[in-house]
N, C-alpha and C positions, 0 to 999 in steps of 0.2 A: 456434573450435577450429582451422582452418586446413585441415581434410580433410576429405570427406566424413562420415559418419556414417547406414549404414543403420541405421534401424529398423522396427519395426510398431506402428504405432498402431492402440490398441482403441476400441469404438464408444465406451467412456466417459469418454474424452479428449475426441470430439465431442459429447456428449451434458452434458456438465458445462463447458464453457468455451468461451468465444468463439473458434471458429478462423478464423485469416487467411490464407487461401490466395492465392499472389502466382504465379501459374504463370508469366509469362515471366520472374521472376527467379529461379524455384525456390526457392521459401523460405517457409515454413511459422510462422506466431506463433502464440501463444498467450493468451490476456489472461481474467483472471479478469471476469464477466460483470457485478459489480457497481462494476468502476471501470472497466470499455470504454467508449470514446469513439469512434463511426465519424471517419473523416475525411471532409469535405465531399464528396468524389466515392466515395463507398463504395457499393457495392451488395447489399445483405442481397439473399440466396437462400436461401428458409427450405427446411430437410429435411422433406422429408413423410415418413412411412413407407410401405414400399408390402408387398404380399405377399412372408411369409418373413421380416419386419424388417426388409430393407432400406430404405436412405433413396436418394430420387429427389429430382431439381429438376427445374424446366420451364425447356426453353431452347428456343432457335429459331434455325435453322440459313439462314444465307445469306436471311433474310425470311421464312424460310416459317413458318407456325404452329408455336407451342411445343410439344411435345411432351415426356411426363415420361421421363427419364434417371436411369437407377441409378445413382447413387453410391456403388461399391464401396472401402472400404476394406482391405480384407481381402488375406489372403495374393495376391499375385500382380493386386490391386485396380486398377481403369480402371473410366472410365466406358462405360457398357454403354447403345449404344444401342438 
């Protein structure tokens, strides 16, 4: 499109389709789950649900032990550690 384009994405954009999140290029895919193909360096990070619905992943910061991380979508959405 050539310009930005804010939007909000709802949980059932993530919850029905493979999304690609590319954070140092800023850019977002989408790919229907029955013809996705990872690419060879890919790293699934499954959503768990945690209290409230929200979805969390485990990551681990600088070495140290994983620990679960909210992943907020939602208005004004970050991840919440």
């Amino acid at each position: 499109m050539g310009h930005p384009l804010p939007v909000i994405l709802g949980k059932e954009a993530f919850n029905q389709l493979v999304v690609d999140v590319d954070f140092p290029n800023r850019r977002v895919a989408f790919h229907e789950a029955s013809c996705f193909k990872a690419p060879p360096r890919a790293v699934r990070l499954p959503l768990v649900e945690s209290a409230g619905g929200q979805r969390a992943v485990q990551i681990s910061i600088e070495g140290r032990p994983p620990i679960p991380v909210l992943f907020d979508v939602g208005n004004g959405g970050a991840l919440s550690l």
